[in-house]
C-alpha positions in Angstrom: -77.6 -91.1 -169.0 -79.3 -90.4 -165.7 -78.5 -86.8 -166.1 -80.4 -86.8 -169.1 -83.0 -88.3 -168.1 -83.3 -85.6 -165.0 -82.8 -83.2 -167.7 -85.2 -84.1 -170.2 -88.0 -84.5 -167.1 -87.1 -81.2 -166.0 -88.2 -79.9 -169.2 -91.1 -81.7 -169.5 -92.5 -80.1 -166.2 -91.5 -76.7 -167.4 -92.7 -77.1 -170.7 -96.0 -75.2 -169.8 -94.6 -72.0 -168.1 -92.1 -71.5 -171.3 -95.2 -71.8 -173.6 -97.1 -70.2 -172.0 -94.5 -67.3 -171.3 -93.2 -68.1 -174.9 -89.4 -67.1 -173.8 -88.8 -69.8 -170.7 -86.5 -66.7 -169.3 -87.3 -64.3 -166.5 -86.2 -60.6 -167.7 -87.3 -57.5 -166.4 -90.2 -55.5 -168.0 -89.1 -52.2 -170.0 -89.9 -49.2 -167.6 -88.2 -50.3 -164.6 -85.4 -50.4 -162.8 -83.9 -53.7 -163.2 -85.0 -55.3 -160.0 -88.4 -54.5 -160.2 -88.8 -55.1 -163.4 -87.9 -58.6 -162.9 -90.4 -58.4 -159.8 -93.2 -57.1 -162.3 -92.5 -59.8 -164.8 -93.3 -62.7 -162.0 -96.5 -60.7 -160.3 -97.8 -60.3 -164.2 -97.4 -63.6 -165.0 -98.6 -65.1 -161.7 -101.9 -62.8 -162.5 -102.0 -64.0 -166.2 -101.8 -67.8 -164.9 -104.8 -67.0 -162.0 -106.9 -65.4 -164.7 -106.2 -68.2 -166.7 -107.4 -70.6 -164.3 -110.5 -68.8 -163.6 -112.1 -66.5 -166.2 -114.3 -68.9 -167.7 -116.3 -69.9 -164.4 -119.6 -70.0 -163.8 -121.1 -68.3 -160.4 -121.8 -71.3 -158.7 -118.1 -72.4 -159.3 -116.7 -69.1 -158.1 -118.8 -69.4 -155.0 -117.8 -73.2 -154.9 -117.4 -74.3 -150.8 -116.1 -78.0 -151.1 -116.3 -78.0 -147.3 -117.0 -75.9 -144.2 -113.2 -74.7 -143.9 -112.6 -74.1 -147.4 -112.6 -70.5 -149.3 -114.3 -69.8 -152.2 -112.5 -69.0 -155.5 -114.6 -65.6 -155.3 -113.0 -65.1 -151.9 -109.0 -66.0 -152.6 -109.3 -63.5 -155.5 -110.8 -60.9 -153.8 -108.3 -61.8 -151.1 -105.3 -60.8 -153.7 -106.9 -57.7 -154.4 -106.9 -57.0 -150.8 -103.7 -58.0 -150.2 -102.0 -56.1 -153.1 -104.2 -53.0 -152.7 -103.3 -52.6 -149.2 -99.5 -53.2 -149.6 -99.4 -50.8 -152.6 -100.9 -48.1 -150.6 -98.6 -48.5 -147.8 -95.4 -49.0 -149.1 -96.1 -47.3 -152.6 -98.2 -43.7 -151.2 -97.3 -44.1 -147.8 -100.5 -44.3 -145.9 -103.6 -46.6 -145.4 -106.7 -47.2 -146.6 -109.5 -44.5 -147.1 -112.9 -45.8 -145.5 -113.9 -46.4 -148.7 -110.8 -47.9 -150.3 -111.3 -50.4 -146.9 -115.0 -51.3 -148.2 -114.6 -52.0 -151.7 -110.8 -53.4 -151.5 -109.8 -54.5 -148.7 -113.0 -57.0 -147.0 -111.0 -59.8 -147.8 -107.8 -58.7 -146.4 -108.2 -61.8 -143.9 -110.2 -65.1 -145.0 -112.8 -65.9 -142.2 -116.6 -66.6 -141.8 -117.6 -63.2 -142.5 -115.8 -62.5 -145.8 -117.0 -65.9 -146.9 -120.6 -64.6 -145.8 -119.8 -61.7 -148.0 -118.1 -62.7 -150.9 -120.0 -64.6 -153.0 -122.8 -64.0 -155.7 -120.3 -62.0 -158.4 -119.3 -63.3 -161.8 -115.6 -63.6 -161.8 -115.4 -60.3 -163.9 -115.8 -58.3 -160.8 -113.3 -59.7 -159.0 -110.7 -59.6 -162.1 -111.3 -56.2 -162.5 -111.1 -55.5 -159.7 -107.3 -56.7 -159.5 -107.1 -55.2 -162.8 -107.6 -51.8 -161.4 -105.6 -52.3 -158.3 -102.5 -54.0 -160.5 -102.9 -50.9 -162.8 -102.2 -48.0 -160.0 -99.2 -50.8 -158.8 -97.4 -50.6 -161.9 -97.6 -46.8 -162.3 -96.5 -46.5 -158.7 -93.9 -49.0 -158.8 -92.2 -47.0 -161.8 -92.0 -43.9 -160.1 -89.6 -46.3 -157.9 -85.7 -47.3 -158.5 -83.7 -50.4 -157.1 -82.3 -48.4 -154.0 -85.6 -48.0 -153.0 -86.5 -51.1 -153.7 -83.9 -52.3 -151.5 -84.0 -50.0 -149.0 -85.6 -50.9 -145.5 -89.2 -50.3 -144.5 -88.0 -50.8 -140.7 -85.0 -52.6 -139.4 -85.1 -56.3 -141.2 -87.9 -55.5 -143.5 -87.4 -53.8 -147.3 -89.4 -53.0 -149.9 -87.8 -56.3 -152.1 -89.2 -58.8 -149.3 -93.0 -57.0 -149.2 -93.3 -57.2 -152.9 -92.0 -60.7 -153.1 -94.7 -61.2 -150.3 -97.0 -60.1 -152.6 -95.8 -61.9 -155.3 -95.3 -65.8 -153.1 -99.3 -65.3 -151.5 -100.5 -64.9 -155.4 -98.2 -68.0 -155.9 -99.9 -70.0 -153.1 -103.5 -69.0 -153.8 -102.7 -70.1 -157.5 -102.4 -73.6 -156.0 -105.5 -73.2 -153.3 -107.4 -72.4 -156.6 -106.2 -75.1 -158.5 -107.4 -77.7 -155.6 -110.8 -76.2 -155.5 -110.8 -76.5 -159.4 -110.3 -80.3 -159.2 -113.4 -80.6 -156.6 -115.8 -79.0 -158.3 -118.9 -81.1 -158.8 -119.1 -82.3 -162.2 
């Protein structure tokens, strides 16, 4: 009986990811080798949820400061295109950012007083497409790319697998930062 009830509570907390994923199963997407595949299903869905979450906001909730120490929605965003741009350059063409890659994608590549000065004052459309155009070039170049790859090593300690699941756990904890901020915005 107590298993059951575990059970059945279990599936009441997932009960939102399998609707809204409508198969409740991780699989890889079609076009990729099977590790990364699986690795594109969870970056696509953690950018489906995030978009989710914020595409209806207004700008004064996207540059929404609940205090002095907080981020912006606008700015933890922008921050995930940063982050993904600048990791997809490196480990998918090998090299960094072009000055202008720098200004347009990667300000927010560290959260601090002067991106929050910065960031603000764009409808959550930029931002979104933004990550739309930066997840776009990582899927192409991430299907030029095979498991060994994916598993080889960067540098002693450090493979590709680990930088992409990186990628993958930061969108995973500004989902949650985002969902705070949410539930303090004035009503």
């Amino acid at each position: 009986m107590k298993y059951l009830k575990v059970k059945t509570s279990l599936l009441l907390l997932l009960l939102p990811i399998i609707l809204l994923n409508a198969q409740g199963k991780l699989e890889p997407i079609d076009g990729y080798s099977p590790q990364i595949g699986l690795m594109v299903y969870m970056l696509e869905d953690l950018k489906d949820r995030i978009t989710q979450q914020v595409k209806d906001l207004d700008q004064s909730q996207i540059d929404f400061l609940y205090d002095a120490n907080a981020n912006s929605i606008g700015s933890l965003i922008m921050h995930l295109v940063s982050t993904e741009s600048y990791y997809r350059i490196a480990t998918l063409e090998g090299r960094e950012w072009t000055d202008d890659e720098l200004t347009r994608l990667g300000m927010a590549g560290e959260l601090n007083e002067k991106v929050k000065s910065i960031i603000k004052g764009k409808p959550i459309g930029y931002y979104l497409d933004l990550w739309d155009e930066v997840r776009k070039k990582t899927l192409n170049g991430l299907k030029t790319k095979d498991d060994a790859w994916f598993s080889s090593n960067l540098e002693e300690g450090l493979n590709y697998h680990y930088i992409w699941y990186h990628v993958m756990e930061h969108s995973s904890n500004h989902m949650g930062q985002i969902a705070t901020i949410k539930n303090r915005l004035p009503k």
